[in-house]
Every structure is written in structure tokens, then in C-alpha cells.
C-alpha positions, 0 to 999 in steps of 0.5 A: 500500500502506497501512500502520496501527501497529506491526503493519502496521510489524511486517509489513513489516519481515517482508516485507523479511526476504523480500525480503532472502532472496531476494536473499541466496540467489541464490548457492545455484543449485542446493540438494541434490535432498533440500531440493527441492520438486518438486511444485509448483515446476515445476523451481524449487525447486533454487533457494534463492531460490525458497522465499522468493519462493513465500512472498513470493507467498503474503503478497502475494495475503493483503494483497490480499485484505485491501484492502492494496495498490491495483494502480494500473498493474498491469493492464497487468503482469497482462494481459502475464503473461495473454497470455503464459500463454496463449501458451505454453500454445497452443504447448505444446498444439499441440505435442503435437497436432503431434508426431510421434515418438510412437512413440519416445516410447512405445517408450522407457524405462518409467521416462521419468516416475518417478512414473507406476508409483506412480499405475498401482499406486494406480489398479490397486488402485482397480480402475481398469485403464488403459493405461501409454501412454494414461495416460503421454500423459495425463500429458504433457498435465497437465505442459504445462498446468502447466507454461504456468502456474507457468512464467509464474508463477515468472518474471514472476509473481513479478518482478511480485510482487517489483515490487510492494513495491519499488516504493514506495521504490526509494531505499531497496531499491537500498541494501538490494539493495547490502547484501545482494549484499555480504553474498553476496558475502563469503559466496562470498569466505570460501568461495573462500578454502578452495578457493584452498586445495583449488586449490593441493593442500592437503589439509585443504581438500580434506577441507573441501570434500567435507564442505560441497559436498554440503550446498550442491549435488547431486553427480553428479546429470546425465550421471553426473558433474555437479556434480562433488564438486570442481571441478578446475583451476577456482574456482566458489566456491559456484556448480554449475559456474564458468561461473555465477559470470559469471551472479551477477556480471553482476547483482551486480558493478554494486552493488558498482562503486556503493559505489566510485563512490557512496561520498563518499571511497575506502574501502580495505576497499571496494577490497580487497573489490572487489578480491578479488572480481574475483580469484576471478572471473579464477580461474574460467577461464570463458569466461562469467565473464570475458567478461561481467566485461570486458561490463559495464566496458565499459557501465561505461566507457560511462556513465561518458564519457557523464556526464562529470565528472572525480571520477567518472573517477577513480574508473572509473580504480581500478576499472581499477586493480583489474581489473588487478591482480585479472588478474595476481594470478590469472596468478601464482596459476595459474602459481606453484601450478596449473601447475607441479604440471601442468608446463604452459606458463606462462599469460600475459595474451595466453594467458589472454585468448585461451583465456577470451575469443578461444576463443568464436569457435571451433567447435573450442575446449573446449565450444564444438562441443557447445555450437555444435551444440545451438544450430544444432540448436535454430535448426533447430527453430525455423526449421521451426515458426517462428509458434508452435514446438514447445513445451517439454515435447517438445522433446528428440526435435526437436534429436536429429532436427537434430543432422547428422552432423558435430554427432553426430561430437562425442563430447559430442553423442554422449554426450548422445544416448546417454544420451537413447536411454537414458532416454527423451524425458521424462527428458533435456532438450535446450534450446540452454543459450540462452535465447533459442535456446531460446525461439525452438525452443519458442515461435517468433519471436512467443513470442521477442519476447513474452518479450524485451518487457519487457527492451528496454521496461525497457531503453529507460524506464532509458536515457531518465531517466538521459539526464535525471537527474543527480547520485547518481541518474543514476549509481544509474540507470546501475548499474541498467540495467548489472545488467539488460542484463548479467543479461539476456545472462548468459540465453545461457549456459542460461537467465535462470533458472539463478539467479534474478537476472534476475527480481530485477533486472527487478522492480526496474528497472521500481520505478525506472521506476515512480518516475519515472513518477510523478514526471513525471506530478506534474510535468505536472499541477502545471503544469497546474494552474498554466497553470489558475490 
């Protein structure tokens, strides 16, 4: 990418002001139903973060068709993001050829598909008369297209786009992407700071809380009751359940570890920060939260014992520090203002631990039946159309069909086939909340390894050169590839794109991946020439 003057400046401080939005808001998951532009987003758009990279796509093929960027390496992105359009676009078709529960389709609700009434109206007085259920098959198919499309699009598509400005200075974008998660992340802190409140029964924050929650999320949009207007006995800042918090800090949390272990001496505002931080995440009581939190210091601690110098334990050691001390603050939020107004039983750190972390191995535990059902029901699915799946469009009536008596026993399960007997196939989505899972039920094994490519490619390019590297770009590097695999994990809880944080940081890695492939291709041809001369 070649920039000429004050314009070509001009323009590119207006692509980092993209870019910086884009990041900046990753935290609004979930904008309310009003601000969202359902036409062409393919279910996106509920997500902030979207808007900015639509437009950051949109600049992206101007300056391409100006002549302003050379894809250099860029075809061997384009024909993965081709291939793999073209695949998801094979399964969904096959799909609707291979499904076999139209007649439930057909006998469902009429308002499966909201705007369909609007089009027979327009047809009819067209003179056009055509059959609810042809045309409602019609749209099926219309839907599978697009959505093999702008879901492709939307996700590697514009990771690629992202990739494409990173890339030119990786040095440069890791410090912006550094600012702008801690600029988040003080956005979501001055929030918690009223729900703490709301949490300990003050009502002024309460009053505080119903008035900005609506302009922040829907309320009660799904099963009659989520996102709930507040959240009870729970933090999720400014996230649609607290659950999500894990999804932002897996991606976030490394960027700020990095400003502790980058910085050249301890910054107490630093600590503080971090400190706080990790606090709210512990007042979450989610499982994914605190799970993924003790994930990624575990790679944390990894790293930190593979490069080895005494400065840097030092400073893994206050992130420890902070760990703990974020731990019992919590224990003594909940205990001192959360459960003596519930006359509960004092929570401990052997408690906390047990219900945050050792439930996940329970089938009994809290969500844990419902959730285990849908993912043995989507396996299911998965398993009896292993090559190619069953596609995404159609994929409710599959898992209702291979929920077994002890899922249906469930009286969430039970609820949501309910509620699918009543609103139709179209109308109520049924995925494994995994994002693999998932993958498996709509494209098979062969679409599941096509999408986790790039992560273990990614994954193993990161791995390589930080073995290599050294010094302040070694520990960049390792921060990098913490906030890859963790975003990349945080996929098991719904999706990689509940925010938009795994196709950021993919972009990303593969701008770091870019720059020292460059670098060792520099190198070999200067010894080559050497070896010449």
C-alpha cells in the first residue's frame, strides 16, 4: 500500500479511526434490535463492531480499485475464503435437497419468516398469485445462498480485510490494539462500578441501570426473558449475559498482562487497573469467565518458564499477586453484601472454585444438562451426515429429532422445544452454543477442519518465531498467540462470533506472521546474494 501527501496521510489516519472502532466496540455484543441492520448483515449487525468493519470493507475494495494496495500473498487468503464459500454453500444446498421434515416445516407457524406476508401482499397486488409454501421454500433457498456468502464474508472476509492494513506495521497496531482494549476496558470498569452498586441493593443504581441497559442491549428479546433488564446475583458489566465477559477477556486480558510485563518499571495505576479488572471478572460467577481467566495464566505461566529470565518472573509473580487478591476481594464482596441479604452459606475459595470451575464436569450442575444435551444432540447430527452435514439454515428440526428422552426430561430442553413447536423451524435456532459442535452438525468433519485451518496454521507460524525471537518481541509474540488460542476456545461457549474478537485477533496474528515472513525471506536472499558475490 502506497501512500502520496497529506491526503493519502489524511486517509489513513481515517482508516485507523476504523480500525480503532472496531476494536473499541467489541464490548457492545449485542446493540438494541432498533440500531440493527438486518438486511444485509446476515445476523451481524447486533454487533457494534460490525458497522465499522462493513465500512472498513467498503474503503478497502475503493483503494483497490484505485491501484492502492498490491495483494502480494493474498491469493492464497482469497482462494481459502473461495473454497470455503463454496463449501458451505454445497452443504447448505444439499441440505435442503436432503431434508426431510418438510412437512413440519410447512405445517408450522405462518409467521416462521416475518417478512414473507409483506412480499405475498406486494406480489398479490402485482397480480402475481403464488403459493405461501412454494414461495416460503423459495425463500429458504435465497437465505442459504446468502447466507454461504456474507457468512464467509463477515468472518474471514473481513479478518482478511482487517489483515490487510495491519499488516504493514504490526509494531505499531499491537500498541494501538493495547490502547484501545484499555480504553474498553475502563469503559466496562466505570460501568461495573454502578452495578457493584445495583449488586449490593442500592437503589439509585438500580434506577441507573434500567435507564442505560436498554440503550446498550435488547431486553427480553429470546425465550421471553433474555437479556434480562438486570442481571441478578451476577456482574456482566456491559456484556448480554456474564458468561461473555470470559469471551472479551480471553482476547483482551493478554494486552493488558503486556503493559505489566512490557512496561520498563511497575506502574501502580497499571496494577490497580489490572487489578480491578480481574475483580469484576471473579464477580461474574461464570463458569466461562473464570475458567478461561485461570486458561490463559496458565499459557501465561507457560511462556513465561519457557523464556526464562528472572525480571520477567517477577513480574508473572504480581500478576499472581493480583489474581489473588482480585479472588478474595470478590469472596468478601459476595459474602459481606450478596449473601447475607440471601442468608446463604458463606462462599469460600474451595466453594467458589468448585461451583465456577469443578461444576463443568457435571451433567447435573446449573446449565450444564441443557447445555450437555444440545451438544450430544448436535454430535448426533453430525455423526449421521458426517462428509458434508446438514447445513445451517435447517438445522433446528435435526437436534429436536436427537434430543432422547432423558435430554427432553430437562425442563430447559423442554422449554426450548416448546417454544420451537411454537414458532416454527425458521424462527428458533438450535446450534450446540459450540462452535465447533456446531460446525461439525452443519458442515461435517471436512467443513470442521476447513474452518479450524487457519487457527492451528496461525497457531503453529506464532509458536515457531517466538521459539526464535527474543527480547520485547518474543514476549509481544507470546501475548499474541495467548489472545488467539484463548479467543479461539472462548468459540465453545456459542460461537467465535458472539463478539467479534476472534476475527480481530486472527487478522492480526497472521500481520505478525506476515512480518516475519518477510523478514526471513530478506534474510535468505541477502545471503544469497552474498554466497553470489
Amino acid at each position: 500500500m502506497v501512500f502520496v501527501g497529506n491526503m493519502d496521510c489524511d486517509r489513513n489516519i481515517r482508516i485507523n479511526w476504523l480500525i480503532k472502532g472496531a476494536i473499541f466496540c467489541l464490548i457492545f455484543d449485542n446493540i438494541p434490535t432498533p440500531l440493527q441492520f438486518g438486511t444485509l448483515s446476515s445476523g451481524f449487525s447486533h454487533m457494534l463492531s460490525w458497522y465499522f468493519l462493513f465500512i472498513l470493507m467498503l474503503v478497502w475494495i475503493c483503494q483497490r480499485f484505485k491501484g492502492h494496495f498490491v495483494i502480494e500473498e493474498g491469493d492464497y487468503f482469497i482462494k481459502y475464503i473461495f473454497c470455503l464459500m463454496i463449501f458451505t454453500f454445497l452443504s447448505n444446498i444439499l441440505g435442503l435437497f436432503n431434508y426431510p421434515y418438510y412437512n413440519e416445516l410447512l405445517s408450522g407457524s405462518e409467521n416462521q419468516i416475518e417478512k414473507l406476508p409483506v412480499v405475498l401482499k406486494i406480489l398479490n397486488n402485482l397480480g402475481l398469485s403464488i403459493d405461501e409454501k412454494y414461495l416460503t421454500i423459495v425463500w429458504i433457498g435465497v437465505r442459504s445462498v446468502k447466507g454461504s456468502i456474507l457468512g464467509t464474508l463477515y468472518t474471514f472476509g473481513f479478518s482478511f480485510i482487517l489483515y490487510q492494513f495491519l499488516k504493514k506495521d504490526w509494531d505499531y497496531y499491537f500498541d494501538l490494539i493495547t490502547n484501545v482494549v484499555t480504553a474498553s476496558v475502563i469503559c466496562l470498569c466505570i460501568y461495573s462500578i454502578v452495578e457493584l452498586f445495583f449488586l449490593s441493593g442500592f437503589d439509585f443504581a438500580k434506577n441507573i441501570l434500567s435507564s442505560i441497559n436498554p440503550m446498550i442491549h435488547p431486553i427480553a428479546v429470546d425465550h421471553g426473558w433474555w437479556p434480562p433488564l438486570l442481571w441478578e446475583g451476577q456482574l456482566r458489566s456491559m456484556f448480554s449475559e456474564p458468561s461473555r465477559m470470559g469471551n472479551y477477556l480471553a482476547f483482551a486480558m493478554p494486552f493488558l498482562w503486556g503493559k505489566l510485563l512490557l512496561s520498563q518499571k511497575k506502574s501502580i495505576g497499571v496494577i490497580i487497573f489490572i487489578t480491578f479488572y480481574t475483580f469484576m471478572i471473579f464477580m461474574t460467577k461464570a463458569r466461562t469467565a473464570v475458567t478461561m481467566y485461570w486458561g490463559i495464566l496458565t499459557l501465561l505461566f507457560l511462556g513465561v518458564m519457557y523464556i526464562h529470565k528472572k525480571d520477567l518472573f517477577k513480574r508473572f509473580f504480581v500478576i499472581c499477586e493480583i489474581t489473588v487478591l482480585s479472588l478474595l476481594l470478590s469472596l468478601g464482596f459476595i459474602n459481606m453484601t450478596m449473601q447475607n441479604s440471601n442468608k446463604s452459606k458463606e462462599m469460600t475459595i474451595a466453594s467458589y472454585m468448585q461451583d465456577n470451575v469443578g461444576s463443568l464436569g457435571s451433567a447435573t450442575k446449573r446449565s450444564n444438562g441443557a447445555r450437555y444435551a444440545l451438544i450430544r444432540a448436535n454430535i448426533r447430527t453430525g455423526v449421521e451426515h458426517p462428509i458434508l452435514g446438514v447445513g445451517e439454515v435447517l438445522n433446528s428440526a435435526y437436534t429436536v429429532h436427537n434430543f432422547n428422552e432423558v435430554d427432553l426430561a430437562n425442563t430447559e430442553v423442554h422449554m426450548w422445544v416448546s417454544n420451537y413447536n411454537k414458532m416454527g423451524v425458521l424462527r428458533y435456532g438450535f446450534d450446540a452454543m459450540n462452535e465447533y459442535v456446531s460446525r461439525f452438525a452443519f458442515y461435517g468433519i471436512f467443513g470442521l477442519i476447513i474452518f479450524i485451518f487457519p487457527i492451528f496454521y496461525a497457531l503453529m507460524s506464532l509458536f515457531k518465531y517466538f521459539k526464535y525471537s527474543e527480547g520485547i518481541e518474543q514476549l509481544k509474540i507470546m501475548i499474541v498467540g495467548i489472545s488467539l488460542l484463548g479467543s479461539a476456545v472462548a468459540g465453545c461457549n456459542g460461537s467465535v462470533s458472539l463478539l467479534y474478537a476472534y476475527w480481530v485477533i486472527l487478522a492480526f496474528s497472521y500481520a505478525v506472521i506476515y512480518s516475519f515472513n518477510n523478514k526471513a525471506i530478506k534474510k535468505h536472499e541477502s545471503a544469497k546474494i552474498r554466497n553470489l558475490s
